[in-house]
PDB file of N, CA, C and O in Angstrom, chain B, residues numbered from 101:
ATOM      1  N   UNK B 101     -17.562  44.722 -28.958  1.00  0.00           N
ATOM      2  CA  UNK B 101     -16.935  43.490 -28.510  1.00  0.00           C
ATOM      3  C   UNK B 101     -15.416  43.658 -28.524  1.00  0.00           C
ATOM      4  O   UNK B 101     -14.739  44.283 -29.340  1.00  0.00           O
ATOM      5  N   UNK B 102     -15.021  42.963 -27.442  1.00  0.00           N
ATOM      6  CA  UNK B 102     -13.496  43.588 -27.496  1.00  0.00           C
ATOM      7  C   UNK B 102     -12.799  41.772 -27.445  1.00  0.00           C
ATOM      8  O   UNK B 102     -13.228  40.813 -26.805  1.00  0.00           O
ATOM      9  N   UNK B 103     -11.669  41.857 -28.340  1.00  0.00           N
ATOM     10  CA  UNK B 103     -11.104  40.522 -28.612  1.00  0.00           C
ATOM     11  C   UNK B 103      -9.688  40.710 -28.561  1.00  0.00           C
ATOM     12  O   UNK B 103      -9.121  41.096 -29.584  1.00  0.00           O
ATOM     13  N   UNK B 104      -9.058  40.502 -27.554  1.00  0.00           N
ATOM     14  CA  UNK B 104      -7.596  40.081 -27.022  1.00  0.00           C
ATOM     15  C   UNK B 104      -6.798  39.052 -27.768  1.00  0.00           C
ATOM     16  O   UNK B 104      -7.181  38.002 -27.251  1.00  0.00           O
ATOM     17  N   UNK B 105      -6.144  38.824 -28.443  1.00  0.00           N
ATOM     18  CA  UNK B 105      -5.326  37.548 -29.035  1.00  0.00           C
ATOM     19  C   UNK B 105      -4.519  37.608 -27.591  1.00  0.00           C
ATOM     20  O   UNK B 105      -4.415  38.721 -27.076  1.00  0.00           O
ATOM     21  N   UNK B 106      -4.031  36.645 -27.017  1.00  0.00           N
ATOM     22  CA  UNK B 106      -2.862  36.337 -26.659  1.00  0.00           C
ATOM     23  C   UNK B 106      -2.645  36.990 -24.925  1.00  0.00           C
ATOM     24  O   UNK B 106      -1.695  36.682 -24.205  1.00  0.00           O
ATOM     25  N   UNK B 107      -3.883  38.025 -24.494  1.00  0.00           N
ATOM     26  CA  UNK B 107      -4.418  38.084 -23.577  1.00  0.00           C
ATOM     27  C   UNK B 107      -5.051  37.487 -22.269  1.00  0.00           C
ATOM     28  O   UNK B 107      -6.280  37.446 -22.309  1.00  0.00           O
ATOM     29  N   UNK B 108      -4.630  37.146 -21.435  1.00  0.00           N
ATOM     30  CA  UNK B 108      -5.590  36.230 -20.387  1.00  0.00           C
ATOM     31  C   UNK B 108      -6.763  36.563 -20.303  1.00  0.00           C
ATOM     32  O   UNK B 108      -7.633  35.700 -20.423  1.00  0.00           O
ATOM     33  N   UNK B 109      -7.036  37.656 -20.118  1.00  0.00           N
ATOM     34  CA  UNK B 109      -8.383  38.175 -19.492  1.00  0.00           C
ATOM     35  C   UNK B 109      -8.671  39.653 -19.636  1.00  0.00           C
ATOM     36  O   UNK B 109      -7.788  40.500 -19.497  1.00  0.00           O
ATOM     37  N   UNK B 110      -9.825  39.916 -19.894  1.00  0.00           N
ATOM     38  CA  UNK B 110     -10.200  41.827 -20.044  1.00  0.00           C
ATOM     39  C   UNK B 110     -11.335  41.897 -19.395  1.00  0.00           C
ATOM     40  O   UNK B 110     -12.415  41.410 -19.728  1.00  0.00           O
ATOM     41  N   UNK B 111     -10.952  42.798 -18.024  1.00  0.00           N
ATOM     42  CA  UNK B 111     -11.815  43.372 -17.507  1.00  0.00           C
ATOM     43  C   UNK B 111     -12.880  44.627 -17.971  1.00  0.00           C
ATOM     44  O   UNK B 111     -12.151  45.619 -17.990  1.00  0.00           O
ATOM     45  N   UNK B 112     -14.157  45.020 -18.326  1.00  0.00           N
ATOM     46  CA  UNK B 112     -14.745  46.009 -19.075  1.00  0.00           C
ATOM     47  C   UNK B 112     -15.514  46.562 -17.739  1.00  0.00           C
ATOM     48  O   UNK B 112     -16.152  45.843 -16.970  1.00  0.00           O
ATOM     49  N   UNK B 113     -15.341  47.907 -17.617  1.00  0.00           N
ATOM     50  CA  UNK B 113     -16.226  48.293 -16.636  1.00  0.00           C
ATOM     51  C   UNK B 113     -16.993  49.907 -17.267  1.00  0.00           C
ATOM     52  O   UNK B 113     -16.767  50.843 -16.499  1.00  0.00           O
ATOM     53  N   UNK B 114     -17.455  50.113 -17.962  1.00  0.00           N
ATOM     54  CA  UNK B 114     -17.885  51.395 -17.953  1.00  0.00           C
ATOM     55  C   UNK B 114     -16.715  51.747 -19.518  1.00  0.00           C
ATOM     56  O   UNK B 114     -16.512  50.855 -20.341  1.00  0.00           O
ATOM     57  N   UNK B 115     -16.475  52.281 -19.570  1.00  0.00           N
ATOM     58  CA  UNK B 115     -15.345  53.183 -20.493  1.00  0.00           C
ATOM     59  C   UNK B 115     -13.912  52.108 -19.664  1.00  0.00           C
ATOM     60  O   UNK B 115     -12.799  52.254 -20.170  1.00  0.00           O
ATOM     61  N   UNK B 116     -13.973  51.643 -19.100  1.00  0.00           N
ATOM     62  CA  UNK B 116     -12.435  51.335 -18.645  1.00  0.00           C
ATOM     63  C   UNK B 116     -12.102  49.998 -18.920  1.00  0.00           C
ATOM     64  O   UNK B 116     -12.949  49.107 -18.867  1.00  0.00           O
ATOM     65  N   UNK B 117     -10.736  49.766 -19.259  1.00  0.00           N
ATOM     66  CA  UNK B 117     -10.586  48.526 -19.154  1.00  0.00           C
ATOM     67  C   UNK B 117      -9.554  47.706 -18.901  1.00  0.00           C
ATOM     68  O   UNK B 117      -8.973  47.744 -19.986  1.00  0.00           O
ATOM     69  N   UNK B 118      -8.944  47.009 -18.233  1.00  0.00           N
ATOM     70  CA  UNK B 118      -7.844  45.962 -17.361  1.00  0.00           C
ATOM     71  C   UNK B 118      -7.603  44.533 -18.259  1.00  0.00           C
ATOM     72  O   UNK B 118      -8.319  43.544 -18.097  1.00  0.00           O
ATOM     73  N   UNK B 119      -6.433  44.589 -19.271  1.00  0.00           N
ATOM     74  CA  UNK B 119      -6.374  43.427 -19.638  1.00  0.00           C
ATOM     75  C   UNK B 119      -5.100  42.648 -18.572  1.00  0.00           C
ATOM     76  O   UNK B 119      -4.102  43.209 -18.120  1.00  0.00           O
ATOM     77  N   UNK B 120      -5.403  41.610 -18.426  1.00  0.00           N
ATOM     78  CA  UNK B 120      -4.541  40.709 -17.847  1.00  0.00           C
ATOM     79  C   UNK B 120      -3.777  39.549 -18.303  1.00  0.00           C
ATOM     80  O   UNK B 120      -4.372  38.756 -19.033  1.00  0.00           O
ATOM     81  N   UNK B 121      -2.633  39.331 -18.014  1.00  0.00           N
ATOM     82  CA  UNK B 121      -2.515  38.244 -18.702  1.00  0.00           C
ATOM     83  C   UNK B 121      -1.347  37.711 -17.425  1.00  0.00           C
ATOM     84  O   UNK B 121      -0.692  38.413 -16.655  1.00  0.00           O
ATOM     85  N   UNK B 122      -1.399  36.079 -17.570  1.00  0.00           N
ATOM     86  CA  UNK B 122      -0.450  35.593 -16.677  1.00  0.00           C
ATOM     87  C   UNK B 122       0.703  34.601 -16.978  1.00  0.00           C
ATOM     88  O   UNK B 122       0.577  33.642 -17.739  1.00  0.00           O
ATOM     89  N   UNK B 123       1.712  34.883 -16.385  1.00  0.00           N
ATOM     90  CA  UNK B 123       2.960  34.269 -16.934  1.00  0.00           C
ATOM     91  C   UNK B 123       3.449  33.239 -15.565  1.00  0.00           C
ATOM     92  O   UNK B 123       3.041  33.420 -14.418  1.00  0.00           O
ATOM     93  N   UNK B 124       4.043  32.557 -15.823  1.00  0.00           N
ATOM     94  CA  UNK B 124       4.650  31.443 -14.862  1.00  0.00           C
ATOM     95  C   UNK B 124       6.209  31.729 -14.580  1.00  0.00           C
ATOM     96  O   UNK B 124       6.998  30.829 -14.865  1.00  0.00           O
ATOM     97  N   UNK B 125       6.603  32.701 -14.140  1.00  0.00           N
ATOM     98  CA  UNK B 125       7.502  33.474 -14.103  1.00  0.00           C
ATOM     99  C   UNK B 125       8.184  34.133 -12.923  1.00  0.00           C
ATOM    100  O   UNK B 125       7.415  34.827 -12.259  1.00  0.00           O
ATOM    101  N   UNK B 126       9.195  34.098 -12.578  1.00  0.00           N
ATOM    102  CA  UNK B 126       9.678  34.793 -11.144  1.00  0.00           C
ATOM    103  C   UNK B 126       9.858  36.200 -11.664  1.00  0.00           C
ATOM    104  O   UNK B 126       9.162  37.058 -11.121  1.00  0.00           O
ATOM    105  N   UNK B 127      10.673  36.572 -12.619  1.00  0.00           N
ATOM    106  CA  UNK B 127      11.103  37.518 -12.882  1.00  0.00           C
ATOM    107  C   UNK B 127      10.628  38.175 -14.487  1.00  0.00           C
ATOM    108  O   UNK B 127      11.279  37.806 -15.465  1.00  0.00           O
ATOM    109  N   UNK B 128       9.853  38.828 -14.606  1.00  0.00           N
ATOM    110  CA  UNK B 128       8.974  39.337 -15.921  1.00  0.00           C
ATOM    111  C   UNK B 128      10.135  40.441 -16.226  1.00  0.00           C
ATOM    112  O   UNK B 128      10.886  41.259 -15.695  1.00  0.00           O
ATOM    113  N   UNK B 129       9.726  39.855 -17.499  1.00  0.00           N
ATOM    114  CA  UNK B 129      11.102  40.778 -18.855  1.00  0.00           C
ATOM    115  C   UNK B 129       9.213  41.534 -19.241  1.00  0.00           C
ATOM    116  O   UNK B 129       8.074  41.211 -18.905  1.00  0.00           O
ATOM    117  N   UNK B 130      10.049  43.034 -20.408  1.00  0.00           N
ATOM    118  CA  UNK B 130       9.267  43.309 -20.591  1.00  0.00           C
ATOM    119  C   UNK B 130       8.594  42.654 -22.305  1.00  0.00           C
ATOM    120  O   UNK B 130       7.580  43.000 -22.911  1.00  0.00           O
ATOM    121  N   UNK B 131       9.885  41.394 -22.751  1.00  0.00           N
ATOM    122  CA  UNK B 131       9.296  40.923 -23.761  1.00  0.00           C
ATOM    123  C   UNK B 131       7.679  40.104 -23.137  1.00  0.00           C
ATOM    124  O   UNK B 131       6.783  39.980 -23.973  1.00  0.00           O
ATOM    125  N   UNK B 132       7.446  39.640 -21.815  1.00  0.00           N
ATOM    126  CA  UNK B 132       6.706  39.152 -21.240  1.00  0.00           C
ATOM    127  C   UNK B 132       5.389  40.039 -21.935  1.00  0.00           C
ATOM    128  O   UNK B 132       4.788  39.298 -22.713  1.00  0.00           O
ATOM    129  N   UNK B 133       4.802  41.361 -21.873  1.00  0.00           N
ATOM    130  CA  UNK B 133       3.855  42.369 -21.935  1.00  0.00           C
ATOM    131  C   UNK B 133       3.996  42.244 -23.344  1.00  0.00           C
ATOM    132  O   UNK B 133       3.487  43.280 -23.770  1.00  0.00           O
ATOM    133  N   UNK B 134       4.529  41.348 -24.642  1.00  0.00           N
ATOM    134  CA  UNK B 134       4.217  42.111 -25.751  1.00  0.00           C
ATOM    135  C   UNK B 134       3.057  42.313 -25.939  1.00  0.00           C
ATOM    136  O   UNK B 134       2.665  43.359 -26.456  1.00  0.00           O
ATOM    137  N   UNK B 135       1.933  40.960 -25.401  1.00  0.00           N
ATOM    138  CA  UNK B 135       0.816  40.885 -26.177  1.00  0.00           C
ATOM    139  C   UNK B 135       0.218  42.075 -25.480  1.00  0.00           C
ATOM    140  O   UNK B 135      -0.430  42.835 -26.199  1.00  0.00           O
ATOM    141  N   UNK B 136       0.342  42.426 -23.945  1.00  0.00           N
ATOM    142  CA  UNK B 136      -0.312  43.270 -22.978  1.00  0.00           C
ATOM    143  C   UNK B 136      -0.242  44.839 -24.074  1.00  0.00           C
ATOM    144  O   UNK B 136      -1.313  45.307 -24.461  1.00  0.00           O
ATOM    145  N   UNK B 137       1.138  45.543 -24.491  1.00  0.00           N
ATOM    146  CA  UNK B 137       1.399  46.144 -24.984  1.00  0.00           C
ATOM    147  C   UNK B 137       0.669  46.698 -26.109  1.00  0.00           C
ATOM    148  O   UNK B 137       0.322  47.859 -26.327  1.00  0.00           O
ATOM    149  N   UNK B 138       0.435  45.152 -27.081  1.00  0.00           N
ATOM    150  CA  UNK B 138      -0.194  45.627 -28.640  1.00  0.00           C
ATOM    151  C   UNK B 138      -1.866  45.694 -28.397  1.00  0.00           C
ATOM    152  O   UNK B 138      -2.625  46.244 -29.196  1.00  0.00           O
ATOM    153  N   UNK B 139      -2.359  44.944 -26.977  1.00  0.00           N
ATOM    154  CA  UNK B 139      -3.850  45.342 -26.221  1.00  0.00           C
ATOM    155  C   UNK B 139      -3.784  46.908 -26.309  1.00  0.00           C
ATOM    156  O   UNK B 139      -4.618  47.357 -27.095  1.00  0.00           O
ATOM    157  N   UNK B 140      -3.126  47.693 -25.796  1.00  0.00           N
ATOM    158  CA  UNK B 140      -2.712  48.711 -25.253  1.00  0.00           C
ATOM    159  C   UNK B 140      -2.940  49.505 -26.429  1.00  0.00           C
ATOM    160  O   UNK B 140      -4.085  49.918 -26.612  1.00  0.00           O
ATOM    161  N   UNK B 141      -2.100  49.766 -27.197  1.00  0.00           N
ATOM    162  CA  UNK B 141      -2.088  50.060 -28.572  1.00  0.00           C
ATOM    163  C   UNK B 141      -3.336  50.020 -29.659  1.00  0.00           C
ATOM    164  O   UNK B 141      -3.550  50.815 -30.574  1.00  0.00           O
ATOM    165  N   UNK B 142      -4.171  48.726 -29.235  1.00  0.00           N
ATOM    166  CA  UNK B 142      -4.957  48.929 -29.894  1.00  0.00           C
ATOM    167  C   UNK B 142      -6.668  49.591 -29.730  1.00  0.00           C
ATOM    168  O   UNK B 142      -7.529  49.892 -30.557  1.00  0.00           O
ATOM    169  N   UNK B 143      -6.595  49.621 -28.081  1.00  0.00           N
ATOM    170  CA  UNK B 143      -7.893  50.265 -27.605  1.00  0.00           C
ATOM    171  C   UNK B 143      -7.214  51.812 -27.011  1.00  0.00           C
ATOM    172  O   UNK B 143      -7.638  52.476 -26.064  1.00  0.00           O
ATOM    173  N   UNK B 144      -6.328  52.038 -27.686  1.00  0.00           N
ATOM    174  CA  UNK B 144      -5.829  53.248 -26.766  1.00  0.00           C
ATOM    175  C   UNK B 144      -6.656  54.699 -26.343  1.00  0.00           C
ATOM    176  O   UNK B 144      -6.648  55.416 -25.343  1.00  0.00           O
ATOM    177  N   UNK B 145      -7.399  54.731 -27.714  1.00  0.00           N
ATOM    178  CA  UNK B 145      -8.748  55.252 -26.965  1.00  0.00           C
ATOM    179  C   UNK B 145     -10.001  55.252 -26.069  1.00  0.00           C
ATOM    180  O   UNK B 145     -10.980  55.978 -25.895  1.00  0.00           O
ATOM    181  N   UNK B 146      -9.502  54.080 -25.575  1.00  0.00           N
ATOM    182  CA  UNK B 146     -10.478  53.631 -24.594  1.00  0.00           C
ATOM    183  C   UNK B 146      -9.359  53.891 -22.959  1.00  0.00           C
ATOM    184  O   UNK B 146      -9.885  53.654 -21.872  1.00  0.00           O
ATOM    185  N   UNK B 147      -8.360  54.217 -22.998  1.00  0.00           N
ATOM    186  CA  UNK B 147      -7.400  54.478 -22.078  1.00  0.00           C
ATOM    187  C   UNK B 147      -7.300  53.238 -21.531  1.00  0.00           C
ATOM    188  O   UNK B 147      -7.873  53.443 -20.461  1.00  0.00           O
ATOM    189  N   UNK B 148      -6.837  51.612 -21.504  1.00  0.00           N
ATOM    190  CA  UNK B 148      -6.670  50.945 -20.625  1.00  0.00           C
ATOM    191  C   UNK B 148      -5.435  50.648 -20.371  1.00  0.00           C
ATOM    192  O   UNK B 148      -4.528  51.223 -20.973  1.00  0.00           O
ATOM    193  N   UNK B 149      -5.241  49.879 -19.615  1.00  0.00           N
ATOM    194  CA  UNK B 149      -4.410  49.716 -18.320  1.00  0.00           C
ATOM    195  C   UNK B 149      -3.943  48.237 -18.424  1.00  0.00           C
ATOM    196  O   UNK B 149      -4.865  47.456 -18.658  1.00  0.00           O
ATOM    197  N   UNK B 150      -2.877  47.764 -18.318  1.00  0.00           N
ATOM    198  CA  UNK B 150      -2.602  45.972 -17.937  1.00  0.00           C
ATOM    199  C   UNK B 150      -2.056  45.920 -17.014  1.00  0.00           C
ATOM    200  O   UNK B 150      -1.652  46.907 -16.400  1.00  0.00           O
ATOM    201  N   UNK B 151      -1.879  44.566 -16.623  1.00  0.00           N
ATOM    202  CA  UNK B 151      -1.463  43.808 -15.215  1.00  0.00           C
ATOM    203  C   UNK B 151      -0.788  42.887 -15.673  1.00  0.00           C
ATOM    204  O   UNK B 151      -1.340  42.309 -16.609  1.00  0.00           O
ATOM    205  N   UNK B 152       0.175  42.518 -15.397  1.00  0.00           N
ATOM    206  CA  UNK B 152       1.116  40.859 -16.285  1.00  0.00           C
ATOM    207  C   UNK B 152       0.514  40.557 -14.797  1.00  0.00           C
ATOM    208  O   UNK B 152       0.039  41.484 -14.141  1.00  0.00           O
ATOM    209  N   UNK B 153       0.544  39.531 -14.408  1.00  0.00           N
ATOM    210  CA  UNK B 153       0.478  38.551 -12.858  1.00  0.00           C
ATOM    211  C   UNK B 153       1.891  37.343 -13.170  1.00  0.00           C
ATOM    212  O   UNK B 153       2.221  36.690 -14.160  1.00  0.00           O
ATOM    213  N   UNK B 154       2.347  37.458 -12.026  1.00  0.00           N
ATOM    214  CA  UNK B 154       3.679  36.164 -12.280  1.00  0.00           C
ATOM    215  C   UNK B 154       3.839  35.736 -10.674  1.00  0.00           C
ATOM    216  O   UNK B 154       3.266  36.014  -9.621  1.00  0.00           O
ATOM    217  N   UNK B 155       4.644  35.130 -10.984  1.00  0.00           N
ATOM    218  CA  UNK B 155       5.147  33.860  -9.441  1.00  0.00           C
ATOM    219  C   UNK B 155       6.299  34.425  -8.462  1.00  0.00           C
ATOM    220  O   UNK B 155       6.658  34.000  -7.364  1.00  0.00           O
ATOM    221  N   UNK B 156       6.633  35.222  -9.012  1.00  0.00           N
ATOM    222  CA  UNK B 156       8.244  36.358  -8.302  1.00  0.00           C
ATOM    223  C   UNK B 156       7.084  37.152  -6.913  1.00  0.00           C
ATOM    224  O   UNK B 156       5.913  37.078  -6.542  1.00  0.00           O
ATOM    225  N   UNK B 157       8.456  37.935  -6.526  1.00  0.00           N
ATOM    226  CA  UNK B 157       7.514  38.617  -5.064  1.00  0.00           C
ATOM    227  C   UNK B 157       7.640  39.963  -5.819  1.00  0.00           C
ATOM    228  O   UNK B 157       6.544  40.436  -5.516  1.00  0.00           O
ATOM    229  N   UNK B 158       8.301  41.021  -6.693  1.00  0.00           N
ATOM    230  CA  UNK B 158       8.459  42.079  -6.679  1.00  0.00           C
ATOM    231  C   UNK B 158       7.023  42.864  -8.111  1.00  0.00           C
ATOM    232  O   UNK B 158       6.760  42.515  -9.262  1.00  0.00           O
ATOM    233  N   UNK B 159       6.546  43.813  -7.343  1.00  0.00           N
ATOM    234  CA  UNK B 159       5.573  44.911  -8.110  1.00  0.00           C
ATOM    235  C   UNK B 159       6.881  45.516  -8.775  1.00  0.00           C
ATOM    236  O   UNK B 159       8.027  45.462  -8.328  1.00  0.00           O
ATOM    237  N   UNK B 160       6.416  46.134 -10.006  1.00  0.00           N
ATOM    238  CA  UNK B 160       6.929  46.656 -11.070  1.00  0.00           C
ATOM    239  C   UNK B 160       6.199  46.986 -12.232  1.00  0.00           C
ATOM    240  O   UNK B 160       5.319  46.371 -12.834  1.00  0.00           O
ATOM    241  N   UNK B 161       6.985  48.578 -12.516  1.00  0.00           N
ATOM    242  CA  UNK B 161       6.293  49.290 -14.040  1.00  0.00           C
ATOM    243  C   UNK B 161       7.208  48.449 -14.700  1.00  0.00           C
ATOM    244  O   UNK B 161       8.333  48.257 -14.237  1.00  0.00           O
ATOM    245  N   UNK B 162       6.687  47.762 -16.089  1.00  0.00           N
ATOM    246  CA  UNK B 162       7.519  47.319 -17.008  1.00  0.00           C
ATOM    247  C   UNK B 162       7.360  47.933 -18.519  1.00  0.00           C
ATOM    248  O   UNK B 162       8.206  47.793 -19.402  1.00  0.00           O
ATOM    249  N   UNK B 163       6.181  48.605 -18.648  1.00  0.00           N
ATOM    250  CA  UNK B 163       6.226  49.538 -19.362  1.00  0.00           C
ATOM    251  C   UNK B 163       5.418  50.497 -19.117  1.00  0.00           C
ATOM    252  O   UNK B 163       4.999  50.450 -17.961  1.00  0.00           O
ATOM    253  N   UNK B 164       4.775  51.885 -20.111  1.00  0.00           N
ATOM    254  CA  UNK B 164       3.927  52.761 -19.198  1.00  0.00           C
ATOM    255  C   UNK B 164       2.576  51.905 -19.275  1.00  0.00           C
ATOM    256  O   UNK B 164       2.466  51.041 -20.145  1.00  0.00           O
ATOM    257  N   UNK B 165       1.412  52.187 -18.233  1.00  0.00           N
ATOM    258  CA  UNK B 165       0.240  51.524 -18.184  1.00  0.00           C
ATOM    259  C   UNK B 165       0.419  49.440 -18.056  1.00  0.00           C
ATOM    260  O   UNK B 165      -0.490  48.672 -18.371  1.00  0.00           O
ATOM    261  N   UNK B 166       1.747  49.021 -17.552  1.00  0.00           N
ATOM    262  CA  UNK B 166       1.705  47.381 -17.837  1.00  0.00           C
ATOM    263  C   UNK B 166       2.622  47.324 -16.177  1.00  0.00           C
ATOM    264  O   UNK B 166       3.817  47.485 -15.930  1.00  0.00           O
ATOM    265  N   UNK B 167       1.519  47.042 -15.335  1.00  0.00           N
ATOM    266  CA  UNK B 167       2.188  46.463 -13.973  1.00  0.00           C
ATOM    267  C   UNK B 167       2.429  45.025 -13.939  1.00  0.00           C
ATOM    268  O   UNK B 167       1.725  44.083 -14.301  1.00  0.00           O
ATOM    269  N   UNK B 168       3.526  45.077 -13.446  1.00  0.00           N
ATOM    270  CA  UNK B 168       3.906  43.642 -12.876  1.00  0.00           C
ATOM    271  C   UNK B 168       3.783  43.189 -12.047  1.00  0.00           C
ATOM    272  O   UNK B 168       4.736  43.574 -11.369  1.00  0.00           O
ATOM    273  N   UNK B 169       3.044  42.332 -11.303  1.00  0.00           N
ATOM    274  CA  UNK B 169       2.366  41.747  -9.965  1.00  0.00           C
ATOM    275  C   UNK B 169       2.695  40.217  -9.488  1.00  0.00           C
ATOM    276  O   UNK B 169       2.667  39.301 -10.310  1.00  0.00           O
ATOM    277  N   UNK B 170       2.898  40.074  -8.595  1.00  0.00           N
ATOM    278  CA  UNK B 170       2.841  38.515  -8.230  1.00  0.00           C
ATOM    279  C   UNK B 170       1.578  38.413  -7.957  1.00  0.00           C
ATOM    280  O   UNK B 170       1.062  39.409  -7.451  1.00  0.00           O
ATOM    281  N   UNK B 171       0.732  37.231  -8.197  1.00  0.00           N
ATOM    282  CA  UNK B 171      -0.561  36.851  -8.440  1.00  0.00           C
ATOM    283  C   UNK B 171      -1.201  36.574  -6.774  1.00  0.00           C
ATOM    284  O   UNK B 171      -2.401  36.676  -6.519  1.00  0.00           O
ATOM    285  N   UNK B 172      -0.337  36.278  -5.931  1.00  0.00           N
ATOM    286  CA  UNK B 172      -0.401  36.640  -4.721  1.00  0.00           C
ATOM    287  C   UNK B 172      -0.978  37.601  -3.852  1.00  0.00           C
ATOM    288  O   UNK B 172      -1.658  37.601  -2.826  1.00  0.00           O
ATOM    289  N   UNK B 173      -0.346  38.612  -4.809  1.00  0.00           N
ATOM    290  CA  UNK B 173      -0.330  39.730  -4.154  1.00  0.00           C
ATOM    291  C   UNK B 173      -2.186  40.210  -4.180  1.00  0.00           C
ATOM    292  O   UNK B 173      -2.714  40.616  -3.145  1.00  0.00           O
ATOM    293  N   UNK B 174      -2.974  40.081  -5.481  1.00  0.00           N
ATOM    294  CA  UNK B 174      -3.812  40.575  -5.611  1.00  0.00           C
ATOM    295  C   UNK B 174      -5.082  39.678  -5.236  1.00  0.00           C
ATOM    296  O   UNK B 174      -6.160  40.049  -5.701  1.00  0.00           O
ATOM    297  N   UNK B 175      -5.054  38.497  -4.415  1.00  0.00           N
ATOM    298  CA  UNK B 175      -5.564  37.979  -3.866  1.00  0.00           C
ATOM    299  C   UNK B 175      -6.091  37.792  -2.467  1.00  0.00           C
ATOM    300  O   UNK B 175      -6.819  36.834  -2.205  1.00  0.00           O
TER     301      UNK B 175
END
């Protein structure tokens, strides 16, 4: 069982996994990803991956494995 504090959402597919989380935000700082980050950190053997989603137009690495997306975009 996998339990996110502070996480929007975790995708589980096989060995892989996509936590998400979404901010109301034009412009994502990377204090935005802490919680994405300590996800990161803590399944790191499971290799996953995050997505922040926000309200801005620009894609961006904000840290390694934590994309920044407008929620737009992936719709």
């Amino acid at each position: 069982m996998i339990t996110a504090i502070g996480v929007s959402l975790v995708v589980e597919s096989g060995e892989h996994l996509l936590a998400i989380e979404v901010k109301a935000r034009t412009r994502p700082r990377l204090s935005d990803a802490a919680n994405l980050r300590v996800f990161l950190s803590e399944y790191a053997d499971r290799k996953p991956v995050a997505m922040l989603l926000h309200t801005g137009e620009t894609t961006e690495w904000l840290a390694p494995n934590v994309l920044a997306v407008p929620w737009w975009r992936i719709l």
